[in-house]
MARDRENKOL-650166 format. One record per residue (C-alpha): residue in one letter; x, y, z. Coordinates in steps of 0.25 Angstrom, whole numbers, padded with zeros to 4 digits, always signed. Layout:
<rs>
AXYZ;...
</rs>
This chain:
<rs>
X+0106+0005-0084;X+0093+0003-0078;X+0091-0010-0071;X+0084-0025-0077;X+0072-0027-0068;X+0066-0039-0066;X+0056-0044-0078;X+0044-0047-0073;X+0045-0060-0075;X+0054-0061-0064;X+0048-0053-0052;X+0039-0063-0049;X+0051-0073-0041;X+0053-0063-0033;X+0039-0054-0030;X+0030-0068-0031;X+0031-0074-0019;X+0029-0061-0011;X+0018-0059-0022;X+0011-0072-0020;X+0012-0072-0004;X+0006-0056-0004;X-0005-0061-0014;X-0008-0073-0007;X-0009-0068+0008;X-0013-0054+0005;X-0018-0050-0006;X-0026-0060-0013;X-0033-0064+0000;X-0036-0049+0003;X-0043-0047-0008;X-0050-0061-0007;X-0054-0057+0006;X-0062-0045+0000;X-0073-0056+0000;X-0075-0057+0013;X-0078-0045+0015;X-0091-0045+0005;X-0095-0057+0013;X-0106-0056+0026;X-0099-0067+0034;X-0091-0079+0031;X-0101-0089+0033;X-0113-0083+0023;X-0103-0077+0015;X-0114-0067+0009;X-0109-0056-0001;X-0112-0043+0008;X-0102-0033-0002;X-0096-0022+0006;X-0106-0024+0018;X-0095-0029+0026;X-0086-0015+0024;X-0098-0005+0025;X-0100-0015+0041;X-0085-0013+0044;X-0084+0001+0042;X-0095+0002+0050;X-0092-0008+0062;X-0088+0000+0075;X-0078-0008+0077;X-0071-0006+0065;X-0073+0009+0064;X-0066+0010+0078;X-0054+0001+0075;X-0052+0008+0062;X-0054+0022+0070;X-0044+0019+0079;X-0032+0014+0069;X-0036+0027+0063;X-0035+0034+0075;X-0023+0026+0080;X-0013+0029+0065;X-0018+0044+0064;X-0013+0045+0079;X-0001+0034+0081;X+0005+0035+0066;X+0010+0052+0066;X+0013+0051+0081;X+0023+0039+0078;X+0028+0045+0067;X+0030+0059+0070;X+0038+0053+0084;X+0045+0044+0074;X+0051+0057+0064;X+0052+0065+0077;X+0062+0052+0082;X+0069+0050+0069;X+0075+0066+0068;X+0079+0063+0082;X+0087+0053+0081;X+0092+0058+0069;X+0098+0069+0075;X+0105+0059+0085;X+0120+0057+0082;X+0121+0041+0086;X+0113+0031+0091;X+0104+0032+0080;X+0103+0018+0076;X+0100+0011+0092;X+0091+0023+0092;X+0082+0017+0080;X+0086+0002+0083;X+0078+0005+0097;X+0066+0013+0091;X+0063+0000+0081;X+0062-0009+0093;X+0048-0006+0096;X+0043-0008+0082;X+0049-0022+0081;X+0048-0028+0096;X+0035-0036+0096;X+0021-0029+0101;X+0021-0039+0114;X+0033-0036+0120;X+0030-0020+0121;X+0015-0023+0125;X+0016-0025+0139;X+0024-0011+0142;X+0012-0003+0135;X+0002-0012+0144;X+0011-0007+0155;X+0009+0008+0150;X-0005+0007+0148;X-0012-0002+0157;X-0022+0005+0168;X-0010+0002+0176;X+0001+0007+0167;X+0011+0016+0167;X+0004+0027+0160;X-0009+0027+0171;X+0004+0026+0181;X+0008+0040+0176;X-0005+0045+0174;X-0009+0040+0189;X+0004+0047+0195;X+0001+0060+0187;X-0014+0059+0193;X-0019+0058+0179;X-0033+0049+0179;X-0026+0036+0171;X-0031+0029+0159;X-0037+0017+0155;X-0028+0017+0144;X-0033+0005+0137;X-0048+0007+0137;X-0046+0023+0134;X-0046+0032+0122;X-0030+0033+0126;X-0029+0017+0122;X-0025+0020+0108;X-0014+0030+0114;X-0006+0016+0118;X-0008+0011+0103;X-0001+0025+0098;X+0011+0024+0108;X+0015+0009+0105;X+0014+0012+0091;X+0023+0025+0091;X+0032+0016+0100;X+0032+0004+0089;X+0034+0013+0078;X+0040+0026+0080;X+0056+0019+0081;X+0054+0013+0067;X+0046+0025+0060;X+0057+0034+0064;X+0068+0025+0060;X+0060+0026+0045;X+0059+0042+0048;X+0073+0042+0052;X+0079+0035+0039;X+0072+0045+0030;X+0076+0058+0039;X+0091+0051+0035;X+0088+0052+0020;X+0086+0066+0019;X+0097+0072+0011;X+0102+0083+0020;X+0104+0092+0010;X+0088+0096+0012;X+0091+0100+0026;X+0104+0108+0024;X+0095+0117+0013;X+0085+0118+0021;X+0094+0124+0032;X+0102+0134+0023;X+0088+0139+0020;X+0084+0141+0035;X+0073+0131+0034;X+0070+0127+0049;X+0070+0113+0056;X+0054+0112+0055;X+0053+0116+0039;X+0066+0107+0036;X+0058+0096+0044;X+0045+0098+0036;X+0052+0103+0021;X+0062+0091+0020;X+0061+0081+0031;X+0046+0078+0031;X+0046+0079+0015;X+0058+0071+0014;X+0054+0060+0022;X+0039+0058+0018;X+0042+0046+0009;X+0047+0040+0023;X+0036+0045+0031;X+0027+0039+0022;X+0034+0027+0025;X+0032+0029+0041;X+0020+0032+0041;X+0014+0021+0032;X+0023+0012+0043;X+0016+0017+0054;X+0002+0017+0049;X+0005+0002+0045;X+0010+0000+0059;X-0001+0004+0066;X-0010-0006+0065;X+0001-0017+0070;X-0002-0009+0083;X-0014-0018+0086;X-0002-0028+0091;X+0000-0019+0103;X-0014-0015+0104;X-0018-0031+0103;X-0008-0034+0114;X-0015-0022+0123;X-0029-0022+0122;X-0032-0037+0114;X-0042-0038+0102;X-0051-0030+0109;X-0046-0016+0115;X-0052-0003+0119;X-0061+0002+0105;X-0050+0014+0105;X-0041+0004+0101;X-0047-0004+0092;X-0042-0005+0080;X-0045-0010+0066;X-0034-0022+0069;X-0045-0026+0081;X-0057-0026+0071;X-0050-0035+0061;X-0044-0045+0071;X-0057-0049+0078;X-0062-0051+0065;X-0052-0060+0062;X-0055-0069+0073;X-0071-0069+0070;X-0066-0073+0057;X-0074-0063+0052;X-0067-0063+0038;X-0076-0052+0031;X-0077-0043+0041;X-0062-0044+0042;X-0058-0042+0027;X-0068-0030+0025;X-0059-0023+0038;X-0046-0028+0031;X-0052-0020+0018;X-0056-0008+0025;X-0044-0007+0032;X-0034-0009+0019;X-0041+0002+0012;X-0039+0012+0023;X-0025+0009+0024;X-0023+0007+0009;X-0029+0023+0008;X-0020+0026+0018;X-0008+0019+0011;X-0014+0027-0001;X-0015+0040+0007;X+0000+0038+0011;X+0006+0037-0002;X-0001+0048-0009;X+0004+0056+0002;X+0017+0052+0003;X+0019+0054-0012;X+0012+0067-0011;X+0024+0073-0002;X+0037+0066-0009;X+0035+0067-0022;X+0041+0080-0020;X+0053+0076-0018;X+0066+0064-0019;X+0074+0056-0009;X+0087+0061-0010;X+0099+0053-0006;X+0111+0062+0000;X+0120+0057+0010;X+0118+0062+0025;X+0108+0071+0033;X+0107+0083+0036;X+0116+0089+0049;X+0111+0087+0062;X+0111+0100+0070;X+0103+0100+0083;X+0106+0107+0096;X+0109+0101+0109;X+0094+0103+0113;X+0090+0096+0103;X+0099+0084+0103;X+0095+0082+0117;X+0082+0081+0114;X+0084+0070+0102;X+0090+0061+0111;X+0082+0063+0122;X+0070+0060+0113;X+0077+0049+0107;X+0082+0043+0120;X+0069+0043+0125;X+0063+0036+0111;X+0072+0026+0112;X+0068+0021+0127;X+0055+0023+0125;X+0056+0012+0114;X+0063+0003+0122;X+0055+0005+0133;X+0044-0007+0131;X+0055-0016+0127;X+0064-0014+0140;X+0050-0016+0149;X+0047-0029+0143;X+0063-0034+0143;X+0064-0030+0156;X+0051-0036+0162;X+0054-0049+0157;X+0064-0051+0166;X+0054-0048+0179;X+0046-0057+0187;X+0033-0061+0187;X+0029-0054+0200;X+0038-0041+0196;X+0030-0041+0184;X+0017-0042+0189;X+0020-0033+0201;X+0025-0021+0190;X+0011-0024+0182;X+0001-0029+0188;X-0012-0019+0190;X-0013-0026+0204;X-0007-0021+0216;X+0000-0032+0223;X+0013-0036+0232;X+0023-0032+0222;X+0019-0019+0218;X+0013-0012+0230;X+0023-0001+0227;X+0019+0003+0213;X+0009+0014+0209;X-0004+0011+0212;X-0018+0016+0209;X-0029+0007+0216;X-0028-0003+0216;X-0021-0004+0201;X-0004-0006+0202;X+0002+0003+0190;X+0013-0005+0184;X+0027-0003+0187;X+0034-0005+0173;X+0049-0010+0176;X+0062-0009+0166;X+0069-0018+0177;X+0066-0031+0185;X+0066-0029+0199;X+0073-0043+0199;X+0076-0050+0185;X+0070-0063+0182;X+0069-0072+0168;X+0056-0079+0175;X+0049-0073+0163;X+0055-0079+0154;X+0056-0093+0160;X+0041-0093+0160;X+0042-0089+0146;X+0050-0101+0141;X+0043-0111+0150;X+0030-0106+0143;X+0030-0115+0129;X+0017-0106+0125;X+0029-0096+0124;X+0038-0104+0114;X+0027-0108+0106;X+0024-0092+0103;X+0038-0090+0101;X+0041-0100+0090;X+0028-0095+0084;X+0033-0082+0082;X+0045-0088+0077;X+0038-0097+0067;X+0029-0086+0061;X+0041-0075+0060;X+0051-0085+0054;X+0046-0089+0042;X+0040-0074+0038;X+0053-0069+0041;X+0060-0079+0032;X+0048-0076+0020;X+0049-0062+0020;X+0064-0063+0019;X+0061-0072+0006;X+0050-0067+0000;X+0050-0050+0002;X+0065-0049-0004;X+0062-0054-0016;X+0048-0047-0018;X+0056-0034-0015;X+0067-0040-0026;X+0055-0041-0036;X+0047-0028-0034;X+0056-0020-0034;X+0066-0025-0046;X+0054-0029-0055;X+0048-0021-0066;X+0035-0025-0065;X+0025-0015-0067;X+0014-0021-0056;X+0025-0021-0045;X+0023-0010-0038;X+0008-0011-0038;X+0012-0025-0032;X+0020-0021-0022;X+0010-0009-0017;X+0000-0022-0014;X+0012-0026-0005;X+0013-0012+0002;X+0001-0011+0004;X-0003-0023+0010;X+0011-0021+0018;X+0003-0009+0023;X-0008-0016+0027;X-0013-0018+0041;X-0011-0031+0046;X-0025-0033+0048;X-0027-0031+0033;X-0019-0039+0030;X-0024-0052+0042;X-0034-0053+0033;X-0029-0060+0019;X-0019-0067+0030;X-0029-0073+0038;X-0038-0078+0024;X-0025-0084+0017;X-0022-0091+0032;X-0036-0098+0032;X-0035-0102+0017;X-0023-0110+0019;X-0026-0115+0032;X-0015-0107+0039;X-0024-0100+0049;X-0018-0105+0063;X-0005-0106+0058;X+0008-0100+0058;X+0009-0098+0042;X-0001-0089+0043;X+0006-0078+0049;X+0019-0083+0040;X+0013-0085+0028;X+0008-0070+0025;X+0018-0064+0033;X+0030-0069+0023;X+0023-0062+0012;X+0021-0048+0021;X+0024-0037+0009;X+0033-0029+0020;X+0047-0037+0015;X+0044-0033+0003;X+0042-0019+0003;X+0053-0015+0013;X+0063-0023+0003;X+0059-0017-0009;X+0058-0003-0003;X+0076-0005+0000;X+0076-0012-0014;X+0072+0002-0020;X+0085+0008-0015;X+0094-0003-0019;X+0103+0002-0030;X+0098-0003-0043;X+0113-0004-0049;X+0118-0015-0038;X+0105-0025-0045;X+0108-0018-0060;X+0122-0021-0059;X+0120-0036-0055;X+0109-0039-0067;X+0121-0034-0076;X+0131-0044-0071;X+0119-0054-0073;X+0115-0056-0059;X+0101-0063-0061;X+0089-0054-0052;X+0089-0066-0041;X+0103-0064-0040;X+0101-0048-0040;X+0091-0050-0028;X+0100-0062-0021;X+0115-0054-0020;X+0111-0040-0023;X+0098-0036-0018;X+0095-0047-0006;X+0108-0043+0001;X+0106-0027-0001;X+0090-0028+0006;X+0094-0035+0017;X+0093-0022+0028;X+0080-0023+0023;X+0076-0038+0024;X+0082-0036+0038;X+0070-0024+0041;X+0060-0034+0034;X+0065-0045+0045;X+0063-0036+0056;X+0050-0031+0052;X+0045-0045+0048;X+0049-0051+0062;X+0045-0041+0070;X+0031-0040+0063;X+0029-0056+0062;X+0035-0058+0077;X+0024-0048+0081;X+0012-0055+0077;X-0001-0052+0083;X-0013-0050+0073;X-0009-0063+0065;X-0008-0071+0076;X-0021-0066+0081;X-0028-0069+0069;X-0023-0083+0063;X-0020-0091+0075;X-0030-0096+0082;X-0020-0107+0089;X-0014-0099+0102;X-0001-0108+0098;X+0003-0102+0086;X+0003-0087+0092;X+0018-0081+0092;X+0023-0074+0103;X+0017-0060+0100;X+0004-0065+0101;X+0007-0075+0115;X+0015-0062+0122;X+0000-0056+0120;X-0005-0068+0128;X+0005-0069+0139;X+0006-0054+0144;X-0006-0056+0152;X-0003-0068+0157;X+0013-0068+0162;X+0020-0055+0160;X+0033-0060+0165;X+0031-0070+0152;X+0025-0059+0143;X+0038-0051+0146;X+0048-0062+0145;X+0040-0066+0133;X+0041-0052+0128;X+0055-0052+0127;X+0058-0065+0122;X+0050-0061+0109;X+0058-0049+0108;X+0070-0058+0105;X+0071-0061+0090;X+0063-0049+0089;X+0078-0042+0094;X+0087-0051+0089;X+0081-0048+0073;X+0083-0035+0076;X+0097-0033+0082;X+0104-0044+0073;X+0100-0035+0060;X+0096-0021+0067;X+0107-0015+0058;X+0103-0021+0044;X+0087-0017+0051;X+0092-0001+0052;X+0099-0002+0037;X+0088-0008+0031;X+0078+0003+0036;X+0087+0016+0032;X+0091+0006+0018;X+0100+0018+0013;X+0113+0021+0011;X+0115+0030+0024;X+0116+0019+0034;X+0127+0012+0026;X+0133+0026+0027;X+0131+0027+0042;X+0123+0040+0039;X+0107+0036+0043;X+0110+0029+0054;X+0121+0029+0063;
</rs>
């Protein structure tokens, strides 16, 4: 008996208010803005047709920043992945710790950008740690931040950020592959590279697919690390396409602005296009299986020493920045400023020196533990003001999403509706969108209503972030269809269906959609940049920006006390996060992870 889907009367209670929020603050406002783009200026307002895409294409500026986010994904994107499948088989040939293993590599993607930031300014300064090797190995140093090497620091704290949770993604598909492929291929003495090429790789290419389109979308939220380094205005081998758009936005210059938002959503809309076609291209030749188990592990001794090895050194090298700033919050000021400071003073006349430049002296451990930081922290009321900003804005998306994405999901995926999928590829792709795309019919709506300046309109477009919706409806389509069917034959109505059956079962996933949407919203710096003009209504991502010059004793203290709820999210529901990622029935069976 095939299962009664919804009329199509009834989608709308559940897809309309997701609907109505994507039209209103995306969509509609997009397209609208397309007249600005035919304009010569906002003042004239003179009809000048696509003069103002022929000029952007041309404009120097432009080119560079687009040149260099090319250059920046054809360079970060493989490396990050190819480190992240690399990591995935190794841990997957270990035969415990697997789970604190993964649970360590996802701390880098969901810690916000300005706790980290300082360790990479201690790397990379003229006086950092890596001129300090450099100077001790008698290698000229570099000026690493007005150099050709400055997108080098982009790359590495990308592939920090991402490679944990790619190759958690990697790691979940490896553990789906029957074993039955690989026990074939070993009774017909195929060796480790063809087996790797001829089942894994083909295997897996719906979930590289999946990776990869991750990263690529990833790789733009790198301008939070790149803002909190080099500001609005960094060395040209930097400058990205997220520069070009955001000092537009605070010339105002609307038509300048929306003719980049369209450039850049049809380059990444051909590569989205690119991406499917080959995706499809390499799976339609074959099915996802579902047999219990994987295929038997049978490595040498050599070779296990080298996973954990490999691992063990993965793993400390992704709690590395986070141990610096923990630890530095508990030093004083003058230990602090005798460790970092470029000058040569009282304190620090035994450290490497070249000059009359002091190389830093990064410390895991106080010399002599003090919380001085923290008490300047909470005497400062500049510090509780961004907190319970951060507060205010994450609250209410987080509550919205956990409303508005479930039901959406519900709708699209139990509706019969012809239009739907059409639908909800609008909601993919402007899930896929750059955020700077996407700033655009966010800023228009907030100055229509008034909002610009205010809290709400951060919140208000945030609630309706298409992101919720897909992850729920992508666990919805592996839900079994009988459990629902069953129910509508005992005369449950289809709120009741999505209330006691399917609300309960997607839980592991709202969980995922809770850590993501926190960690995103908590990490806020392009919004903030762009709609508040009043320094007051900054969250603390944005004032740990402002203070790291100023106080590092503060900066570090601060730093830690933001990580707080950040941790707290994660650890109360870390096991629900991990079942909602692998969402199949091995982890109930112990069998993907361990």
């Amino acid at each position: 008996m095939k299962i009664k889907h919804m009329k199509k009367d009834s989608l709308l209670p559940y897809i309309l208010p997701s609907l109505c929020g994507i039209l209103f603050f995306y969509g509609i406002p997009f397209i609208l803005s397309f007249y600005y783009a035919l304009l010569n200026n906002m003042g004239e307002k003179k009809f000048i047709g696509l003069k103002n895409f022929s000029d952007t294409l041309k404009n120097p500026m432009f080119q560079r920043g687009l040149t260099n986010q090319s250059i920046f994904i054809a360079i970060a994107v493989p490396l990050c992945f190819i480190l992240a499948l690399f990591f995935a088989l190794q841990v997957r040939k270990l035969k415990k710790g697997k789970k604190l293993i993964f649970l360590i590599s996802i701390i880098p993607f969901v810690i916000p950008s300005g706790t980290s930031i300082y360790f990479w300014k201690c790397i990379f300064d003229v006086n950092g740690f890596a001129n300090k090797i450099l100077y001790s190995l008698n290698i000229p140093m570099v000026n690493w931040y007005n150099s050709n090497w400055v997108m080098a620091i982009a790359v590495i704290i990308f592939i920090w950020k991402n490679v944990g949770v790619t190759s958690l993604i990697l790691y979940v598909g490896l553990n789906q592959i029957p074993k039955e492929y690989y026990e074939i291929a070993d009774i017909e003495g195929i060796n480790r590279f063809q087996r790797f090429y001829r089942i894994t790789l083909v295997y897996l290419t719906p979930i590289i697919f999946i990776s990869i389109l991750l990263l690529v979308v990833n790789s733009f939220k790198i301008f939070k690390e790149i803002y909190l380094l080099f500001g609005n205005y960094p060395d040209e081998n930097i400058y990205l396409l997220q520069h070009y758009m955001n000092n537009h936005f605070f010339r105002l210059n609307l038509q300048k602005l929306t003719t980049a938002s369209y450039l850049l959503f049809i380059i990444i809309g051909l590569f989205i296009s690119l991406m499917f076609l080959l995706q499809k291209r390499y799976s339609d030749t074959f099915n996802m299986l579902n047999f219990e188990g994987n295929h038997k592990n049978t490595y040498s001794k050599t070779s296990s020493y080298f996973t954990n090895s490999f691992t063990s050194i993965m793993v400390l090298l992704f709690l590395l920045p986070l141990i610096f700033t923990i630890s530095n919050s508990f030093m004083g000021e003058i230990e602090i400023v005798s460790r970092y400071t470029k000058e040569i003073i009282e304190y620090n006349t035994m450290d490497l020196t070249v000059g009359n430049m002091h190389f830093v002296n990064i410390g895991f451990f106080p010399n002599s533990a003090t919380i001085s930081g923290y008490l300047d922290v909470f005497n400062n009321p500049h510090y509780l003001k961004a907190y319970l900003n951060s507060i205010r804005i994450v609250v209410p998306i987080l509550i919205g999403q956990c409303i508005i994405s479930p039901l959406a999901a519900y709708g699209f995926e139990y509706s019969k509706w012809k239009y739907k999928e059409a639908l909800f590829f609008m909601y993919i792709l402007i899930m896929l969108m750059p955020l700077q795309v996407l700033l655009v019919p966010n800023y228009l709506v907030a100055d229509w209503l008034g909002l610009v300046d205010t809290h709400w309109a951060i919140i208000l477009p945030a609630i309706f972030n298409p992101i919720g919706v897909f992850i729920i409806r992508l666990q919805l389509k592996g839900f079994p269809k009988e459990c629902i069917e069953a129910a509508q034959n005992n005369g449950a109505s289809r709120f009741q269906v999505f209330k006691y059956i399917v609300l309960p079962n997607v839980k592991p996933t709202i969980v995922i959609l809770i850590v993501l949407i926190f960690t995103e919203y908590w990490n806020i710096i392009e919004q903030g940049l762009v709609l508040f003009k009043n320094p007051d209504l900054n969250p603390l991502s944005i004032y740990l920006s402002q203070i790291v010059n100023e106080n590092l004793g503060a900066f570090f203290a601060t730093s830690c006390l933001y990580l707080i709820p950040v941790f707290l999210i994660f650890l109360l529901i870390r096991n629900k996060f991990l079942i909602g990622i692998v969402s199949g029935n091995e982890i109930h069976k112990g069998k993907v992870l361990d």
